[in-house]
KEKE-3310 file (N, C-alpha, C; in steps of 0.2 Angstrom, whole numbers, plus 5000, padded with zeros to 4 digits):
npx = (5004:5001:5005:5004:5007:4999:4998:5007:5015:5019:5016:5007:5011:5001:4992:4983:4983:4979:4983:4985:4981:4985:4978:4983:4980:4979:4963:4960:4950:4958:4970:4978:4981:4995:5005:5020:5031:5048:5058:5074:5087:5083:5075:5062:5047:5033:5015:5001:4988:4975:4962:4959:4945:4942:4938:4947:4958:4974:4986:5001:5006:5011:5003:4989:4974:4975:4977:4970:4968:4959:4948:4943:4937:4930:4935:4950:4958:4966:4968:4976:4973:4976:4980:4982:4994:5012:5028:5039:5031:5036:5040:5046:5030:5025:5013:5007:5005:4996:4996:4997:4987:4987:4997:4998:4989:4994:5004:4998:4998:5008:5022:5033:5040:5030:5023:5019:5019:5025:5022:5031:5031:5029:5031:5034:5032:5030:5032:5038)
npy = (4994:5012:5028:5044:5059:5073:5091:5096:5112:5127:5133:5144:5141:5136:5136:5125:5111:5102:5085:5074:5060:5051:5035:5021:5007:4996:4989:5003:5000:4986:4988:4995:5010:5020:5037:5044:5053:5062:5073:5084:5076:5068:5051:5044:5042:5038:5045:5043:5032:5020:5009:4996:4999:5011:5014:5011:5021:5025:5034:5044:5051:5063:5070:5067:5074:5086:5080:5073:5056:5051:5040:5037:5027:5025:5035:5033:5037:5044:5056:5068:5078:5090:5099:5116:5118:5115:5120:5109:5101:5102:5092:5080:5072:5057:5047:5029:5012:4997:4977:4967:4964:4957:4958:4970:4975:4970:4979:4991:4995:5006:5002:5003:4996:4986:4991:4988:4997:5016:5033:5048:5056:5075:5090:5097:5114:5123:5137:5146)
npz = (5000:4996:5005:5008:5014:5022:5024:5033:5039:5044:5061:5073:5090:5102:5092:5077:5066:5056:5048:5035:5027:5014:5005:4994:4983:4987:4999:5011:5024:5027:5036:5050:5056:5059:5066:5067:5073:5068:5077:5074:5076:5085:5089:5078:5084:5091:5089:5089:5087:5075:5074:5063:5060:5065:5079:5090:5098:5101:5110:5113:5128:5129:5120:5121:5123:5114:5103:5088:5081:5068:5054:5036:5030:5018:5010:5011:5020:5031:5047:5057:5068:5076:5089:5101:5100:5103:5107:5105:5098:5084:5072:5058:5053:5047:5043:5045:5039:5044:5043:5048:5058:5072:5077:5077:5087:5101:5103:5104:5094:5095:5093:5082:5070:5069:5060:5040:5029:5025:5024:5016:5024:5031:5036:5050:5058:5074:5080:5092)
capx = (5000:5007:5002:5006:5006:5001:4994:5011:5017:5022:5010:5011:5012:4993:4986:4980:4984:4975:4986:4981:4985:4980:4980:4980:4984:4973:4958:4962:4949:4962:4974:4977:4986:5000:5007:5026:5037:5055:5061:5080:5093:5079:5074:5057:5043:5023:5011:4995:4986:4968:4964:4955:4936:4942:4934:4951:4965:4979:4991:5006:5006:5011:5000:4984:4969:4978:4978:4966:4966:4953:4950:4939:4937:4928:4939:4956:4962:4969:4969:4978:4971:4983:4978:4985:5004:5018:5035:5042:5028:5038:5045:5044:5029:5025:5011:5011:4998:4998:4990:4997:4982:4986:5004:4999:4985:4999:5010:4994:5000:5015:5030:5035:5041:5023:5020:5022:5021:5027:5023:5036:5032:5028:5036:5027:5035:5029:5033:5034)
capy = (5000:5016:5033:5051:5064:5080:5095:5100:5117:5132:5139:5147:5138:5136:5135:5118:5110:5094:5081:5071:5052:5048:5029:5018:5000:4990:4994:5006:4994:4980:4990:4998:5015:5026:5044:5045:5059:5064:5080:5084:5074:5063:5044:5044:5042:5034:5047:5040:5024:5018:5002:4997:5001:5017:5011:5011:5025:5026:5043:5046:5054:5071:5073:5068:5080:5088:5077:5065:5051:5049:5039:5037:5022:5027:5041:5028:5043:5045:5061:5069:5085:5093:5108:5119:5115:5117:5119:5103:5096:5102:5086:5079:5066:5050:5040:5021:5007:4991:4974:4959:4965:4954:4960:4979:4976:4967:4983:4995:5001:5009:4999:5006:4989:4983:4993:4987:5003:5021:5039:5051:5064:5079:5094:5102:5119:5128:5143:5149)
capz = (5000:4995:5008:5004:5018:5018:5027:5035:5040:5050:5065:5079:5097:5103:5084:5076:5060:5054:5043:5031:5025:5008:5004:4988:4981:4992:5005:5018:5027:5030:5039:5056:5054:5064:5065:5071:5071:5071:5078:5072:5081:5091:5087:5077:5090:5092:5092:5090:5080:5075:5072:5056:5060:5069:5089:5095:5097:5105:5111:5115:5133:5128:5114:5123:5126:5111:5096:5088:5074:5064:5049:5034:5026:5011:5007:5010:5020:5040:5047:5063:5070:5080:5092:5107:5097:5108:5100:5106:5092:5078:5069:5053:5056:5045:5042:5042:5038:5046:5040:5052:5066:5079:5079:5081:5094:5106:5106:5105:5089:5096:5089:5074:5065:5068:5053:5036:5023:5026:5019:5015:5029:5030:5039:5056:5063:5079:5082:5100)
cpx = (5004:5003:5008:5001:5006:4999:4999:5012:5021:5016:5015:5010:5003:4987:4986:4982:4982:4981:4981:4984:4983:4982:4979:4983:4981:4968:4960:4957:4955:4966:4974:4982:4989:5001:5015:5027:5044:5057:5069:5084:5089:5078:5065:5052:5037:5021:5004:4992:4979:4970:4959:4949:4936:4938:4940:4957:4969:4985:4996:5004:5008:5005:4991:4980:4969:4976:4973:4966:4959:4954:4942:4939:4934:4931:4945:4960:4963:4969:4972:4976:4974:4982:4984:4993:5006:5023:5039:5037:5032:5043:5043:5036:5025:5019:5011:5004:5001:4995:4992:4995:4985:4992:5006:4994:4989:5002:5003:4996:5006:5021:5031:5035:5034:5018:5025:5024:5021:5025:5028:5036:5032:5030:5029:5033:5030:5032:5032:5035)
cpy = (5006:5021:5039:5056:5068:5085:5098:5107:5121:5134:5140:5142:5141:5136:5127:5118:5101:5090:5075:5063:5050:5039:5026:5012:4994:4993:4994:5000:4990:4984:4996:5004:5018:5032:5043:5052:5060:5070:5077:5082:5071:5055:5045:5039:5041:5042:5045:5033:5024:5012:5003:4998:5010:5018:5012:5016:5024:5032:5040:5051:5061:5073:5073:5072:5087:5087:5073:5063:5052:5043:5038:5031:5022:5030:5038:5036:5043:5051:5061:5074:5085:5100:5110:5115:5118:5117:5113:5099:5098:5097:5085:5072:5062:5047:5032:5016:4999:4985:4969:4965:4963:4955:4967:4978:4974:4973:4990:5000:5005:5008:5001:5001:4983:4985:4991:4991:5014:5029:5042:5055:5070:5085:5100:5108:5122:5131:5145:5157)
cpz = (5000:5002:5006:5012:5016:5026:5033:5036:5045:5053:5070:5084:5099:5097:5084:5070:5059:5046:5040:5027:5018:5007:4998:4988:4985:4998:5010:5021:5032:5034:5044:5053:5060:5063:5071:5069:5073:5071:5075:5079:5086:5086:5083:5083:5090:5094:5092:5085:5083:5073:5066:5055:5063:5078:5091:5094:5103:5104:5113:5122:5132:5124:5117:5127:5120:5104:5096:5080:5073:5056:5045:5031:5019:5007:5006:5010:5030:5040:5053:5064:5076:5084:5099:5103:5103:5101:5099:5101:5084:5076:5061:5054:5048:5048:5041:5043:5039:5044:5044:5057:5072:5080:5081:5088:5099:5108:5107:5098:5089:5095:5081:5068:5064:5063:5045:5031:5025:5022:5018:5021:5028:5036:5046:5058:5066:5081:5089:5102)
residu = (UNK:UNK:UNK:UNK:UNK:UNK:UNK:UNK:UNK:UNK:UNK:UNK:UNK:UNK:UNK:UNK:UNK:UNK:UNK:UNK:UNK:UNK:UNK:UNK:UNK:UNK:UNK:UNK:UNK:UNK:UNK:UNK:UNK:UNK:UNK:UNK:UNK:UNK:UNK:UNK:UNK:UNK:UNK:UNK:UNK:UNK:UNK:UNK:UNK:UNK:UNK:UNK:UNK:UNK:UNK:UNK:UNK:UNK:UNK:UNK:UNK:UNK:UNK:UNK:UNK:UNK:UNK:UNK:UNK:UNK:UNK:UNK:UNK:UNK:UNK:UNK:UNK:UNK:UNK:UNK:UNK:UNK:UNK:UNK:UNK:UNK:UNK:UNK:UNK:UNK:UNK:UNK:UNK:UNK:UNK:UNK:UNK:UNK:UNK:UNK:UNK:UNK:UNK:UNK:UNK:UNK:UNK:UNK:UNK:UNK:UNK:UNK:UNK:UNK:UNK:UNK:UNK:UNK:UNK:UNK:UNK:UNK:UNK:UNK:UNK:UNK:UNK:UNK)
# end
């Protein structure tokens, strides 16, 4: 499955910017999806996941109260909406689609290598 992020940018600290997952090559359905991010000079990091019907997310302890997945199944698109930003959220962050289920449900989604296909990423700045 191919994915293509988008909806990157520059804001300011306490704005919101919603990202977007586009998906193709087989149905979004089958797979559970992620959102990672890598700031400069850290290790890429779990911020949130659905699983494939959309009943279950999963955050990142920073990012909750803050951030939320969504997905569409029809549309064969993932979204993150991203509010009250802080600057510490400026990374580049990454889409990912999973399809061995019972290997993402064990880690809650948050293993990275529990996902088989990648988007390219897309660049977030916060401004403080």
């Amino acid at each position: 499955v191919q994915l293509q992020a988008s909806g990157g940018g520059l804001e300011q600290a306490g704005g919101s910017l919603r990202l977007s997952c586009a998906v193709s090559g087989r149905p979004f359905r089958s797979y559970a999806m992620g959102w990672f991010r890598q700031a400069p000079g850290k290790e890429r990091e779990f911020v949130a996941a659905i699983n494939w019907s959309g009943d279950r997310m999963y955050y990142q302890d920073s990012v909750k109260g803050r951030f939320a997945i969504s997905r569409d199944n029809a549309k064969n698109t993932g979204y993150l909406q991203m509010n009250k930003l802080k600057s510490e959220d400026t990374a580049i962050y990454y889409c990912a689609a999973a399809g061995r289920l019972s290997a993402w449900y064990k880690t809650y989604g948050q293993d990275a290598g529990g996902y088989d296909d990648w988007g390219q990423g897309t660049q977030v700045t916060v401004s403080s």
